[in-house]
C-alpha positions in Angstrom: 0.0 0.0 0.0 1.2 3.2 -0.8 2.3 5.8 1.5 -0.3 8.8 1.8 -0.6 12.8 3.3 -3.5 13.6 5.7 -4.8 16.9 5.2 -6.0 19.1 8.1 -8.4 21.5 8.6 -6.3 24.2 10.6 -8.8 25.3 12.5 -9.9 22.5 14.3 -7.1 20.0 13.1 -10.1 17.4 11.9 -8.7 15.1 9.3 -10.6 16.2 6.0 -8.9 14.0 3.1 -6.0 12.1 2.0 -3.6 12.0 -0.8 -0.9 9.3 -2.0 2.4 10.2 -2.3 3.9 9.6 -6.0 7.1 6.9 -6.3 10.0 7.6 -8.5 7.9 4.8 -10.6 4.9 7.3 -11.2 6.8 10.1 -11.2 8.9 9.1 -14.2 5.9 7.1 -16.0 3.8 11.0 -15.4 6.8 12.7 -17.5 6.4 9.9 -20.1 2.8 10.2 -20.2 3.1 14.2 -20.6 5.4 14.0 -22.8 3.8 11.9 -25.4 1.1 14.4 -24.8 3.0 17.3 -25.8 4.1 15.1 -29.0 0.5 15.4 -30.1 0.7 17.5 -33.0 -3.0 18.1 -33.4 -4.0 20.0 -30.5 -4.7 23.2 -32.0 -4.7 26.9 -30.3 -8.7 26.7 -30.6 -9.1 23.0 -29.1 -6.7 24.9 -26.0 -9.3 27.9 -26.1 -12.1 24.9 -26.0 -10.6 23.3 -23.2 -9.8 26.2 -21.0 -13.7 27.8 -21.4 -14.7 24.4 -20.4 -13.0 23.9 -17.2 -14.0 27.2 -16.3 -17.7 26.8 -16.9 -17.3 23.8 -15.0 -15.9 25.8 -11.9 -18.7 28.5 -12.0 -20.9 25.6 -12.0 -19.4 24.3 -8.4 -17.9 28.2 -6.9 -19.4 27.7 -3.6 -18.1 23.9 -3.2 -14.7 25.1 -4.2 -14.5 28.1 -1.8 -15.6 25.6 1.0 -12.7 23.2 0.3 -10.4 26.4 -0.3 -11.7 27.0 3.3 -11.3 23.6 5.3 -8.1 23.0 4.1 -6.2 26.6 4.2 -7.8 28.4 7.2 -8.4 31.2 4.7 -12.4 32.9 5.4 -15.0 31.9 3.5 -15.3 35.1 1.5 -11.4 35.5 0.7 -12.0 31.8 -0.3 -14.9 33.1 -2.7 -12.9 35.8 -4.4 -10.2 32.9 -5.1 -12.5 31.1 -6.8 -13.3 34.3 -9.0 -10.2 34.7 -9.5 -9.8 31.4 -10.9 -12.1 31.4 -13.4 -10.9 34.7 -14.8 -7.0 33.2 -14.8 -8.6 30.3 -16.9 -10.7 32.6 -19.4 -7.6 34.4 -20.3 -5.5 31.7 -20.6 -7.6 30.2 -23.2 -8.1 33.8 -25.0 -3.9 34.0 -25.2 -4.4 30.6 -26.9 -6.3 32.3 -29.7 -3.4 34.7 -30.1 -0.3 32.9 -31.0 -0.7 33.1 -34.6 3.0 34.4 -35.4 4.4 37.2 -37.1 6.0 37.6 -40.5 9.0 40.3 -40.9 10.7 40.9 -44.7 14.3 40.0 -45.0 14.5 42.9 -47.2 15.1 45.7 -44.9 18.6 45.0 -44.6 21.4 46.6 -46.7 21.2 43.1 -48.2 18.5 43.3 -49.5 17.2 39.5 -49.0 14.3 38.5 -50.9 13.2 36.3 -48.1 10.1 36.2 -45.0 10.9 35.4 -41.2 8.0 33.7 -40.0 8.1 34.0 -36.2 6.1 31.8 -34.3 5.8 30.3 -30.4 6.3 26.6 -29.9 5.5 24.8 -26.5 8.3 24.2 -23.7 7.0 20.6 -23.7 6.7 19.3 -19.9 6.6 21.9 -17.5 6.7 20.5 -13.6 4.4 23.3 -11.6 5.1 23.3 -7.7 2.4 25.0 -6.2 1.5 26.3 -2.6 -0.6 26.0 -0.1 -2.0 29.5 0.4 -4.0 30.0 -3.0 -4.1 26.1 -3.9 -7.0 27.0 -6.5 -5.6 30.3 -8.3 -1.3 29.8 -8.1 -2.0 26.3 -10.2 -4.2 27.4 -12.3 -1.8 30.7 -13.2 0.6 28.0 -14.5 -1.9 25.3 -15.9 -3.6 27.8 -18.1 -1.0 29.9 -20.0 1.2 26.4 -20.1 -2.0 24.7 -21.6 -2.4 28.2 -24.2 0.8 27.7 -25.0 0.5 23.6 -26.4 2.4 22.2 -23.4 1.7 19.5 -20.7 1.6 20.0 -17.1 2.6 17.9 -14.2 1.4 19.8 -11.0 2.7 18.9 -7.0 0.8 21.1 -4.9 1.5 22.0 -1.3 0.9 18.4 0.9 -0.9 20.7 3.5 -3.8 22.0 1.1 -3.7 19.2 -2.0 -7.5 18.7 -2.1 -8.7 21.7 -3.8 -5.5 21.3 -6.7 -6.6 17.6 -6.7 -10.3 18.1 -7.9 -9.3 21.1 -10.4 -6.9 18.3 -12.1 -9.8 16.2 -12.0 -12.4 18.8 -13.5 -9.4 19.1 -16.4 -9.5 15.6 -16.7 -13.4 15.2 -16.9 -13.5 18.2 -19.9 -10.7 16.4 -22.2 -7.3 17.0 -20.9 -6.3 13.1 -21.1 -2.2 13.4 -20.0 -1.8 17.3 -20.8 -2.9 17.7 -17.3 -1.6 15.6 -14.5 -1.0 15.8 -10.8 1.4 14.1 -8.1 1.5 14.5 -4.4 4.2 14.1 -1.9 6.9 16.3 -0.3 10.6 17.1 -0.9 11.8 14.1 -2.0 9.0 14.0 -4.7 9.6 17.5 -5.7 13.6 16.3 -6.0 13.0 13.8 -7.8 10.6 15.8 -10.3 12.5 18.6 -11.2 15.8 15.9 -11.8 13.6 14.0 -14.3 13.0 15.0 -18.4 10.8 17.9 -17.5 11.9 21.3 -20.0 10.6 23.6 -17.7 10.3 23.4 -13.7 7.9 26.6 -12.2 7.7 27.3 -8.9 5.6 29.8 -6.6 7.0 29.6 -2.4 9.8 30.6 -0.5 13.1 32.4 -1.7 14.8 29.7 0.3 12.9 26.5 -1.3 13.1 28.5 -4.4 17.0 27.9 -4.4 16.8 24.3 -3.5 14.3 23.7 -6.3 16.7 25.7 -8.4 19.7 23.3 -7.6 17.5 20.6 -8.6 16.3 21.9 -11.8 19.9 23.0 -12.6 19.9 22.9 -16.8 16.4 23.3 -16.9 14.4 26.7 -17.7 12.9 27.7 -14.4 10.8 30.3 -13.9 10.0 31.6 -9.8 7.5 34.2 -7.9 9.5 33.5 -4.4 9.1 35.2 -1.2 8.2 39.1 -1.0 8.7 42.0 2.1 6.3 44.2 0.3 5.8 48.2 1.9 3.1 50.7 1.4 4.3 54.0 1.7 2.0 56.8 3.0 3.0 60.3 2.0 1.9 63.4 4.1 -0.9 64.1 1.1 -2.4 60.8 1.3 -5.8 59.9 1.6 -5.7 58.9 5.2 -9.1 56.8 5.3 -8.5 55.1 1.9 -5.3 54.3 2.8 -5.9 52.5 5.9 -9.4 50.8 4.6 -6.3 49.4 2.1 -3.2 48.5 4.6 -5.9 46.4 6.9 -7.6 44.7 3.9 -4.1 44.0 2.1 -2.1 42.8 5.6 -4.7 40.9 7.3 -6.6 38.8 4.0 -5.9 35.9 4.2 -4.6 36.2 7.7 -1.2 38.1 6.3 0.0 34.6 4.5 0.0 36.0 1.5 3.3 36.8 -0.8 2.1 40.6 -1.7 0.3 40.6 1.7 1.5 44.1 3.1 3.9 43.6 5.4 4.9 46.9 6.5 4.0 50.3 6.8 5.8 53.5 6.0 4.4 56.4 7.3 5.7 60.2 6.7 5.9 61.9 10.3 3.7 64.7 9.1 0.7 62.3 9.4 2.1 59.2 11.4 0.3 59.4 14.7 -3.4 59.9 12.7 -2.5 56.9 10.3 -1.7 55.0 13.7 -4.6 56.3 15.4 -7.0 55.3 12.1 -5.0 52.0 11.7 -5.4 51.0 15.8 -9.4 51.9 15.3 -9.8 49.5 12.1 -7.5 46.4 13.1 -9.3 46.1 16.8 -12.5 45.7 14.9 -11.4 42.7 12.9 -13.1 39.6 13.7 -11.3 36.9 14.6 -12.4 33.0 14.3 -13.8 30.4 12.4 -12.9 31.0 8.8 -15.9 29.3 7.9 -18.7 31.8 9.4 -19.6 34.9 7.1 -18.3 37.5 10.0 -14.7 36.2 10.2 -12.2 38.3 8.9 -8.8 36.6 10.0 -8.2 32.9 10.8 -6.0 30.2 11.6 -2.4 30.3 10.3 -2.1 27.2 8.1 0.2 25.4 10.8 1.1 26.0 14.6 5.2 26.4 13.9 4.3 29.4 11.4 2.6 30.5 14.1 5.4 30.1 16.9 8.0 31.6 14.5 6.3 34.9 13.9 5.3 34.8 18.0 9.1 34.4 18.2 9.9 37.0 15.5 7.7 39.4 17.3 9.0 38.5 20.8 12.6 38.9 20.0 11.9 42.6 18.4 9.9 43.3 21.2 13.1 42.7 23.4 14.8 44.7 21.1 12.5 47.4 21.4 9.6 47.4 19.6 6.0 48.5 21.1 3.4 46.2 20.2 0.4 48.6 20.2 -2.7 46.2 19.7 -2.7 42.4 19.4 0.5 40.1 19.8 -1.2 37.1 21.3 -1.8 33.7 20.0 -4.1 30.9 20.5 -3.3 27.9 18.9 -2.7 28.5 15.1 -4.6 31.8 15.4 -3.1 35.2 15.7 -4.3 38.2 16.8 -4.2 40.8 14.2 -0.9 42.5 15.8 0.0 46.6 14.9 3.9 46.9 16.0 6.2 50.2 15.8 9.7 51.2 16.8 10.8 47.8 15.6 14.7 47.6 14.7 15.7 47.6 11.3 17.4 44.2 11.6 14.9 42.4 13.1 13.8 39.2 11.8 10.2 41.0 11.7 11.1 43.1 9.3 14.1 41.3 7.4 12.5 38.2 6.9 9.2 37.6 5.1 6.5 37.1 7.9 3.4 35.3 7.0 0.9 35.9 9.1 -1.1 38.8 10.6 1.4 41.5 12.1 2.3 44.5 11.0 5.5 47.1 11.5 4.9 50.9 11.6 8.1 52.7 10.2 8.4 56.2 10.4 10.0 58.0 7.7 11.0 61.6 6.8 11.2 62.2 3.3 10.8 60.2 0.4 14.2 59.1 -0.5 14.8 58.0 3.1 11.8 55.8 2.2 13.4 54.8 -0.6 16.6 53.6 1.1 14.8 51.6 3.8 12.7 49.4 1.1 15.1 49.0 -1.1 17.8 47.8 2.0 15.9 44.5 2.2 16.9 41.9 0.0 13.1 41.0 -1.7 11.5 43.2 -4.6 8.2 41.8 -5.4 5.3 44.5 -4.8 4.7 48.0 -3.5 2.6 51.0 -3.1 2.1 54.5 -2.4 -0.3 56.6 -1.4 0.3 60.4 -3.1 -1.2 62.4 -5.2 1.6 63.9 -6.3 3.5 62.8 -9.8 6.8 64.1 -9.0 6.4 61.9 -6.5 4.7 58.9 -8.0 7.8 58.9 -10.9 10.4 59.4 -8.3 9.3 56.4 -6.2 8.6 54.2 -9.9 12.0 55.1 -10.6 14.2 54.4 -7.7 12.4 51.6 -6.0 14.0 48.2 -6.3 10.7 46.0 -7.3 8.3 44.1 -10.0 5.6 47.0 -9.7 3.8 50.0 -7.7 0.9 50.8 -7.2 -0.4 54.0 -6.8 -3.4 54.7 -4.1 -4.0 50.9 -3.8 -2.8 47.9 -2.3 0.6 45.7 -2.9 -1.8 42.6 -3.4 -3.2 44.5 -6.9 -3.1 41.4 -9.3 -5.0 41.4 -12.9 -4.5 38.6 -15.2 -3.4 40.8 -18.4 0.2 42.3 -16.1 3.0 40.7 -15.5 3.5 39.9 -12.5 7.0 38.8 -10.7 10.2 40.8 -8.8 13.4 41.2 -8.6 16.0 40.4 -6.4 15.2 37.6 -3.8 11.6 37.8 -5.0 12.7 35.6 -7.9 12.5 36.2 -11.8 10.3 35.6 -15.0 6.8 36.9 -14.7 3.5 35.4 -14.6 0.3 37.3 -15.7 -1.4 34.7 -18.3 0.3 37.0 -21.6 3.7 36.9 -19.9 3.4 33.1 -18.8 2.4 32.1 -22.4 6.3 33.7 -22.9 7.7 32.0 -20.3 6.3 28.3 -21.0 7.1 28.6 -25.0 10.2 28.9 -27.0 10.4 31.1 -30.2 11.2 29.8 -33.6 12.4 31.5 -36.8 11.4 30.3 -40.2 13.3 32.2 -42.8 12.0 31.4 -46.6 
């Protein structure tokens, strides 16, 4: 019998499913399935198009079913569960419209001093196996921002989502199966060792959303592979002396505390200018003690369980060490089992693990800053560049802080978790490179080709 994962419910820890874990035996007869798949030469861009608009009817069919599982097995509330689901279903849509679009271009030879009498035709061929390692946070949204512009772009997909929230992955790869997919869309389950062995195998491409530090061991792995990675992020909003102070903190709370903070463009710290600190701290104390706190299944709840109880120790610890270093904690900072308190926390030291390291979970550091290259300098000291924002009205401003900060995007009177399918999406630095956003992942899973005649 083969070995298998139970999956928790975080909340209450009630045993909601199981999963087998894949042997080297299935992993390597999964490759050689999806490769014969890719081999396929018949699988046209509409039949992709056909595909994807199926599986996503088939999801807006079932939303409510989906958000539930989303739910039971991440901790996350109900109606952030809800909006995944959404989310989904739009990913999928313009995955299969980018399918539609990869008819090539034609450029003349002829506009050369040479004067060639000849045509380039330029067109996008598929990867071929692309090995998606997926995790647990958005376990509906992440896979399917791999499995749709890989499938638009004529590949086959092996998926190994996170072993602590599997299920919801699980029945999308079986809703893929049901409308056609055959071996274009597979899934395995397991933990490191299966992920290892994965990315060693014939795989071309190895994608991978998580961690900067499992990013680099997957990396290792894949080594003479194309990889492409959305790792860890540290990600400020920055509130100028002009901002919007309402807006702005309506937009910190909902961006830092979604999801319970475990979120990679989750805010995670707060820049305020001293002109308006002590209001912003004042507004920001008023909106995170009204948070509700609980079952992520009822309506009300606005923050939940962390998806295990060592996250939860580590960013106790993280908080307790800067704290002792310092730091005031000015509302929250308590734990019950998984659960955190949604925690507001100034004064903390620059090197703290608090602000260094990428917390996941529901506390958030104040920072004080002067002007806005002092801003500047502080973001841009840490060593991940996936999201920011700023609240301004001002463009000299705005271009100054587009300009200078180290990171994939920012954005302007809004939240770093801003996402739409048609942007890329991605950062620099530790925070990983290629880009996702379905246009920029149909780049990223195909190769180009030249035919000159």
């Amino acid at each position: 019998m083969s070995e298998c994962i139970e999956v928790l419910n975080p909340y209450n820890d009630e045993v909601i499913g199981t999963v087998p874990v894949a042997t080297d035996a299935e992993i390597q007869e999964a490759v050689k399935r999806s490769a014969n798949a890719v081999e396929e030469d018949h699988w046209t861009p509409y039949d992709r198009w056909e595909l994807l608009q199926a599986v996503m009817r088939r999801i807006r069919g079932d939303q409510e079913a989906f958000a539930r599982l989303i739910c039971r097995e991440t901790g996350k509330p109900i109606r952030d569960s809800r909006v995944e689901v959404e989310r989904t279903c739009a990913t999928l849509a313009w995955s299969g419209e980018e399918a539609l679009r990869l008819d090539g271009v034609i450029h003349s030879c002829g506009v050369t001093p040479a004067r060639i009498q000849k045509h380039a035709h330029v067109m996008r061929f598929p990867v071929g196996v692309v090995a998606a390692i997926t995790p647990f946070n958005f376990p509906m949204n992440i896979p399917s921002h791999k499995i749709g512009p890989a499938l638009a772009g004529g590949n086959a997909v092996i998926v190994k989502p996170s072993p602590r929230a599997p299920l919801t992955t699980q029945k999308l790869v079986e809703i893929f199966t049901e409308c056609g997919a055959g071996d274009r869309v597979q899934i395995l389950h397991g933990e490191a060792k299966v992920v290892e062995t994965l990315c060693r195998s014939d795989v071309n491409l190895v994608t991978f959303t998580g961690s900067t530090h499992v990013g680099n061991q997957i990396a290792e792995w894949a080594a003479g592979r194309k990889i492409c990675m959305e790792l860890g992020g540290n990600d400020p909003i920055i509130v100028m002396d002009d901002a919007d102070l309402p807006a702005a903190v309506d937009t910190i709370v909902a961006h830092r505390f979604g999801s319970s903070g475990q979120r990679c463009t989750s805010c995670k710290r707060v820049l305020a200018q001293e002109g308006i600190y002590d209001k912003l701290k004042t507004l920001l104390l008023g909106k995170i003690r009204s948070l509700v706190v609980g079952d992520p299944a009822q309506e009300a709840t606005d923050v939940g369980p962390l998806i295990c109880l060592r996250t939860a120790e580590e960013i106790l610890r993280r908080l307790d060490q800067a704290v002792a270093e310092g730091a005031n904690v000015l509302c929250g900072g308590t734990r019950e089992g998984k659960t955190i308190f949604p925690t507001l926390v100034e004064n903390v030291p620059p090197r703290a693990a608090l602000l260094c390291e990428e917390t996941f979970g529901p506390v958030l550091p104040l920072i004080r800053f002067s002007t806005l290259n002092e801003a500047v300098t502080i973001v841009n000291a840490q060593t991940y560049g996936l999201q920011s924002a700023i609240f301004t009205n001002r463009q000299d401003v705005i271009q100054s802080a587009f300009r200078k900060l180290q990171v994939g995007a920012l954005i302007v009177n809004g939240g770093t978790g801003f996402r739409i399918e048609p942007i890329p999406f991605g950062g620099v630095k530790a925070s990983g490179f290629g880009r996702e956003g379905v246009r920029y992942a149909v780049d990223e899973f195909t190769i180009l080709k030249t035919l000159v005649c």
